[in-house]
Each structure stands twice: as C-alpha cells, then as structure tokens.
C-alpha positions in Angstrom: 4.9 -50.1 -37.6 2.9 -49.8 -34.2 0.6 -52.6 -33.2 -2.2 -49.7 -33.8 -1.2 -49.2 -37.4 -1.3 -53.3 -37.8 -4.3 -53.7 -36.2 -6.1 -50.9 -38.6 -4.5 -52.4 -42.1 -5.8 -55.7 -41.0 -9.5 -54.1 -40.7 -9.0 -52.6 -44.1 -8.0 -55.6 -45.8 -10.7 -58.0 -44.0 -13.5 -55.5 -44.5 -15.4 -56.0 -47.2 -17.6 -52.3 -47.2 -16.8 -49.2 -45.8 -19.5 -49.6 -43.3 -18.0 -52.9 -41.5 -14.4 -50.8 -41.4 -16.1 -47.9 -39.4 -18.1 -50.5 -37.8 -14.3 -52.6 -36.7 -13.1 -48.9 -36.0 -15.9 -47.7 -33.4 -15.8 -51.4 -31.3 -11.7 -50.9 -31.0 -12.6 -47.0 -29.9 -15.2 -48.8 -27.6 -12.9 -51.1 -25.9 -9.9 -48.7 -25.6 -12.6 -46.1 -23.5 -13.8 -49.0 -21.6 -10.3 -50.2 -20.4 -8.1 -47.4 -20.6 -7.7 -46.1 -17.5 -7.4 -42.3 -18.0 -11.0 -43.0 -20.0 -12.8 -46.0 -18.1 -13.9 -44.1 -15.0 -15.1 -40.9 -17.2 -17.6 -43.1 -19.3 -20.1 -45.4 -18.3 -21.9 -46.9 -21.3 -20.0 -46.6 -24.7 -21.9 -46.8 -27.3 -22.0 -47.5 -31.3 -23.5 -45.8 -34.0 -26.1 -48.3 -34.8 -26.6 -48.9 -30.9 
C-alpha cells in the first residue's frame, strides 16, 4: 500500500464525522498544491471550504 493510501485510512479511522474526513482531505490537498512544485508557482492562496 502507498504512503497516500496509509495516510487516507488513518483519516478514516481517526475521524469521527464525515465532515472532519473531508475537512483532513482538503488541508492534505492544500499542502500538496502549496509544496508541490508543478502546483506551488500556479496558486497563491489555497483555500478551504469553510475558509
């Protein structure tokens, strides 16, 4: 299994709603587009839902 995959079971099993696995989901999305390379320079601000 990828470190991805890991990552994403642990958020399921930690989470106690639905709301806080989308919310675990969108800060990992927001961290991957603010370091990434092929993504960091194309985005300024990333933000979350609730932001």
């Amino acid at each position: 299994m990828s470190h991805l995959n890991d990552l994403v079971a642990t958020y399921r099993v930690k989470s106690k709603t639905e709301r806080e696995k989308g919310t675990y989901f969108e800060e990992l999305i927001r961290t991957y587009f603010r370091h990434e390379p092929r993504f960091a320079d194309l985005y300024s601000d990333v933000w979350l839902y609730g932001d």
